[in-house]
C-alpha positions as CSV (number, residue, x, y, z in Angstrom):
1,X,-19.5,-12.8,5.8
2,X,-20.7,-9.5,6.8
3,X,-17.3,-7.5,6.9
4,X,-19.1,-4.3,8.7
5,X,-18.0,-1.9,6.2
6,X,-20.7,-0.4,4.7
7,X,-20.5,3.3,4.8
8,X,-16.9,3.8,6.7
9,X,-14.8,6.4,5.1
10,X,-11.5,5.3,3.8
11,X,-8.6,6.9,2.1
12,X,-6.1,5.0,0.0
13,X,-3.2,6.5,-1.5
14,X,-1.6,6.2,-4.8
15,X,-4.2,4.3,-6.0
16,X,-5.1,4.7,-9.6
17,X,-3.7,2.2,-10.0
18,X,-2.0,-1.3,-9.2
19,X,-2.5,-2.5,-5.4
20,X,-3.7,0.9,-4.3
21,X,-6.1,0.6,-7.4
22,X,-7.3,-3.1,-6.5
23,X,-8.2,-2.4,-2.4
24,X,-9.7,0.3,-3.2
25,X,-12.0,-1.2,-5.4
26,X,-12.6,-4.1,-3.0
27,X,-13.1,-1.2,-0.2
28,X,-16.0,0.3,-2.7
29,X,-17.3,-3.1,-3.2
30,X,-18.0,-3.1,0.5
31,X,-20.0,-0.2,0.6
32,X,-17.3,2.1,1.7
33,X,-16.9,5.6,0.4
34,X,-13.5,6.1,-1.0
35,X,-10.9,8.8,-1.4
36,X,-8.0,8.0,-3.8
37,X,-5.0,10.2,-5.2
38,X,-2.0,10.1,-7.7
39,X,0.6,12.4,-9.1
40,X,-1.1,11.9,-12.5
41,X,-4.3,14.4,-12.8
42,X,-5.5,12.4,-15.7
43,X,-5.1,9.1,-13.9
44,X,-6.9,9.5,-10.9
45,X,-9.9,11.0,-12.6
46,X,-9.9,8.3,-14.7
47,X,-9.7,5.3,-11.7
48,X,-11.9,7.3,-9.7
49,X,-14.4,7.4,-12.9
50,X,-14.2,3.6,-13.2
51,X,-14.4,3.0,-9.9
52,X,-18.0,4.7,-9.8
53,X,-19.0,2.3,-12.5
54,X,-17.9,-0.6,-11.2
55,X,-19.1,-0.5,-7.6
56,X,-21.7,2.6,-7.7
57,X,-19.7,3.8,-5.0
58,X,-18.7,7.6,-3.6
59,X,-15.3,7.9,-4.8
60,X,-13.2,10.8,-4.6
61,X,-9.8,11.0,-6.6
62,X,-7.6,13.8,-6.1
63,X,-4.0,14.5,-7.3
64,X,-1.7,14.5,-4.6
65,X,2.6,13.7,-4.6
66,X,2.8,11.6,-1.7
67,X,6.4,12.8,-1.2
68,X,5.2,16.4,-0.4
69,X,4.4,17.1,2.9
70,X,2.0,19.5,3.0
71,X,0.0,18.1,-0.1
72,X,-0.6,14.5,2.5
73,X,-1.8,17.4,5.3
74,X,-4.0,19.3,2.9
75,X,-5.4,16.5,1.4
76,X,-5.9,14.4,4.1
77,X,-7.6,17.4,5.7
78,X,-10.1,17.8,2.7
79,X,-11.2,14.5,3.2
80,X,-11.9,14.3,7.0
81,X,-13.7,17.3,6.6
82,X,-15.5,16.3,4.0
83,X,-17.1,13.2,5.0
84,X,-16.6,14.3,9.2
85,X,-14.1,11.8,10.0
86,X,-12.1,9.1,8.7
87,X,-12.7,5.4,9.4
88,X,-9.7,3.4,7.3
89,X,-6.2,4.8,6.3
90,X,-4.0,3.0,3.7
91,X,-0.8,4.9,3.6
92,X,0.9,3.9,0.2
93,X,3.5,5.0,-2.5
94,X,5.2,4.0,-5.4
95,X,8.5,2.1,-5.5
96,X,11.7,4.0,-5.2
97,X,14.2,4.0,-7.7
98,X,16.2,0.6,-8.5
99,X,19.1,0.1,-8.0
100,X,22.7,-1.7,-6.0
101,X,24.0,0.7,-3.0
102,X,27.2,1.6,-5.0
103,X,25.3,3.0,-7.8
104,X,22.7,4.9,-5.4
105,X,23.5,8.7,-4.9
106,X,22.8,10.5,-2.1
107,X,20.0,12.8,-4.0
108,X,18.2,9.5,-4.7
109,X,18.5,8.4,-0.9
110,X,16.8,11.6,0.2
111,X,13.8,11.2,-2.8
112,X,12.9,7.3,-1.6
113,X,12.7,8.7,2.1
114,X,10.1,11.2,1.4
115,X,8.2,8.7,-0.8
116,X,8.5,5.7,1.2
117,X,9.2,6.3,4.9
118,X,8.2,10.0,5.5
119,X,5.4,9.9,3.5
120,X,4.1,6.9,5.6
121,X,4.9,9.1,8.8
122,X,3.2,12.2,7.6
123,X,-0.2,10.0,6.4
124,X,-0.3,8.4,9.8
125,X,0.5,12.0,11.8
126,X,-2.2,13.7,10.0
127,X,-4.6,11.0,10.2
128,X,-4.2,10.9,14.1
129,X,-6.8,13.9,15.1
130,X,-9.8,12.3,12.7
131,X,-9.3,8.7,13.7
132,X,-11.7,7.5,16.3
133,X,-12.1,4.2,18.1
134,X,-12.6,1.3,16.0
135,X,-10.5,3.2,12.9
136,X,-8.1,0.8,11.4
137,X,-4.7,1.5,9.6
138,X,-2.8,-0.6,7.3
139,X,0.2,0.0,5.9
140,X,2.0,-2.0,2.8
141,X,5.4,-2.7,2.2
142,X,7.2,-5.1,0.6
143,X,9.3,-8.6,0.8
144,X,12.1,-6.0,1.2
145,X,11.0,-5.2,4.2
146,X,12.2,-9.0,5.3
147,X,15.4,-9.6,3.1
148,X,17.1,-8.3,0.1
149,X,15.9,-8.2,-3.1
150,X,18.3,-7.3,-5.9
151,X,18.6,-3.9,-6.5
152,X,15.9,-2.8,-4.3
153,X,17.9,-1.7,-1.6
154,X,16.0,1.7,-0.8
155,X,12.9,0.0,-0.8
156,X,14.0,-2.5,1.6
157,X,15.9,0.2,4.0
158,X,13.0,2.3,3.7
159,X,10.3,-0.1,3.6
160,X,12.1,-1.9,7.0
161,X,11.5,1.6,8.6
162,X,7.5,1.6,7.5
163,X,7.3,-1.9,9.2
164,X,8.7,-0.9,12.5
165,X,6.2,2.2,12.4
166,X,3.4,-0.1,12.2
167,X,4.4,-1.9,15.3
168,X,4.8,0.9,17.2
169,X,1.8,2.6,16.4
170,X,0.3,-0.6,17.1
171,X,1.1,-0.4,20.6
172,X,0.5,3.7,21.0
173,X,-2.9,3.5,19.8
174,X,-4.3,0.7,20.7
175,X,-5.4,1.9,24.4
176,X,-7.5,4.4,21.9
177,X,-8.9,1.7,20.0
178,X,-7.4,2.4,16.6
179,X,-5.9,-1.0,15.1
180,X,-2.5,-0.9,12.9
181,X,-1.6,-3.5,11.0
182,X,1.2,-4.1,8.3
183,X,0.7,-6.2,4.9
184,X,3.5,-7.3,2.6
185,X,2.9,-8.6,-1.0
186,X,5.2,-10.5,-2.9
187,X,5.2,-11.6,-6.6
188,X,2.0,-9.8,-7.3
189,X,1.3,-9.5,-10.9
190,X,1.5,-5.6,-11.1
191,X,3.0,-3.2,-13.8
192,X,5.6,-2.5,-11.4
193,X,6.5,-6.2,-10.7
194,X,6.4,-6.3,-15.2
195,X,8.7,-3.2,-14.7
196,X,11.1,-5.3,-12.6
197,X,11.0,-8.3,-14.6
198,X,11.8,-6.3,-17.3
199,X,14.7,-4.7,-15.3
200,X,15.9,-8.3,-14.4
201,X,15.9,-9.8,-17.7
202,X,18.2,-7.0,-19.4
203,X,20.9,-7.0,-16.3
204,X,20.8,-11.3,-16.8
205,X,20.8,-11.3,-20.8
206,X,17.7,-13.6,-20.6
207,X,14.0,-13.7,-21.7
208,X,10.8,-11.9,-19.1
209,X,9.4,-15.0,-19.6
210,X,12.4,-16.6,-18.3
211,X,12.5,-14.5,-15.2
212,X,8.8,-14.9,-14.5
213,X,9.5,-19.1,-15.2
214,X,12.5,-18.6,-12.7
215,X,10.5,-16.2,-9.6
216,X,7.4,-18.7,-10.1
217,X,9.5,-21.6,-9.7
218,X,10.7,-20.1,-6.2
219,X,7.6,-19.4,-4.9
220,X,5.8,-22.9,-3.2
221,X,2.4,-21.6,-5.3
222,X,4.1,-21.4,-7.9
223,X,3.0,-18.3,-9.5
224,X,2.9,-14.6,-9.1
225,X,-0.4,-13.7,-7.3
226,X,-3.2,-11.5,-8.7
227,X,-3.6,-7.8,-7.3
228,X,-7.5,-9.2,-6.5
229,X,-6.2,-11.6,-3.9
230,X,-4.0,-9.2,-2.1
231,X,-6.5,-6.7,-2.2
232,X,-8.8,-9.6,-0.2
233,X,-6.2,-9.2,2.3
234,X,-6.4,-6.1,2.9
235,X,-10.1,-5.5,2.7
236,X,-10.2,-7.8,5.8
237,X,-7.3,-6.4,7.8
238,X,-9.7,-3.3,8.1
239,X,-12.6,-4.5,8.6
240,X,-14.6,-5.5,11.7
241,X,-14.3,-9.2,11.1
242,X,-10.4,-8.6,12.0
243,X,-11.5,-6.1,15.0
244,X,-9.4,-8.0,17.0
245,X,-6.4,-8.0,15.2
246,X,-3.3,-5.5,15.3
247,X,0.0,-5.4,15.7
248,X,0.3,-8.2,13.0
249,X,2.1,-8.5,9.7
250,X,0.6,-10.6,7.2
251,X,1.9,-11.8,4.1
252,X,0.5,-12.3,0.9
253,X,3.2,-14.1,-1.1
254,X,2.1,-17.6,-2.1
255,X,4.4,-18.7,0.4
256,X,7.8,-16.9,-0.5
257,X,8.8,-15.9,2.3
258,X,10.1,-18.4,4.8
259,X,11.9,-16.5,7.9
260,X,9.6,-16.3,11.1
């Protein structure tokens, strides 16, 4: 199938690695021409370097703090100008601190709202103005956005607040033909899923293997999925084979999630 993306310009944040990493590799794979960015200088040069060699794509990494403001504007800027536009935006951010509301101060409620929710507002504000018809948005959340998960209760406040900024942006660009669509992932087999098994096993006194036996067993697949296979998801969510798709949340779980 002919997805339509060869050539379209698409930026996808914190992505040098993990789920950011993996879309926009399957982005590059489809001819696009990618802009990527991290925190970590070293680390984006470095994804951005592989990605080149992998895909002989244009790739541009950048360091960028998605939880400061003006660095989404300026960068988000750079790229439009760059390349005269901007085709696909993939708003993304690391996971906020862990942890059960009574332990949660108030300084760690204000960082996971400028990396989470605000950062997901500023993307989509500055993106507005070099988003043209036919662009396509797609934002990524979590299973937190749906229910509770342990002690990832910013995340799921936050993450809750993403999802319903999806849907409305949905609806108030639509008549402009941009799409805006939503994506949760669950047990995908990402350093920051290990970090959370990890975190699991020490609160439970038990083995990571045991934890991973235990989510596995929960899940109707019956295994954590591979960053490749939600990156599939994605890839198609902003493509033209999906052109008449938005508003929607899709999730890419192995069948975790049960609730409507």
């Amino acid at each position: 199938m002919d997805l339509g993306l060869t050539g379209k310009r698409a930026i996808v944040a914190a992505a040098s690695s993990g789920l950011g990493y993996a879309i926009a590799e399957g982005l590059a794979r489809e001819g696009c021409r990618v802009a990527i960015c991290s925190r970590d200088t070293g680390r984006v040069k470095d994804a951005a370097e592989a990605l080149r060699a992998e895909t002989g794509a244009e790739v541009i990494g950048s360091a960028v703090d998605v939880s400061d403001e003006e660095a989404i504007k300026t960068w988000v800027t750079d790229v439009s100008e760059r390349w005269g536009g901007i085709d696909i935006l993939i708003p993304n951010a690391g996971g906020p601190t862990y942890g059960a509301f009574d332990d949660l101060s108030s300084e760690q409620w204000d960082e996971a709202y400028h990396l989470t929710l605000k950062s997901a507002i500023v993307f989509a504000s500055s993106a507005r103005p070099h988003l043209e018809r036919g662009s396509a948005v797609l934002f990524l959340t979590s299973m937190t956005a749906r229910q509770p998960v342990g002690p990832l209760v910013l995340s799921g406040v936050y993450r809750a607040g993403v999802a319903m900024l999806a849907k409305t942006l949905a609806d108030e660009w639509a008549s402009d033909g941009i799409r805006v669509n939503h994506l949760i992932p669950g047990r995908i087999a990402t350093e920051r899923v290990a970090h959370l098994d990890a975190y699991a096993a020490d609160a439970r006194g038990i083995s990571v293997d045991e934890v991973v036996a235990g989510s596995s067993k929960a899940i109707p697949l019956g295994r954590y999925g591979t960053p490749g296979e939600f990156a599939s998801a994605a890839v198609f969510l902003v493509s033209q084979a999906a052109a008449y798709i938005t508003g929607a949340t899709l999730q890419v779980d192995g069948g975790a999630l049960r609730g409507a």
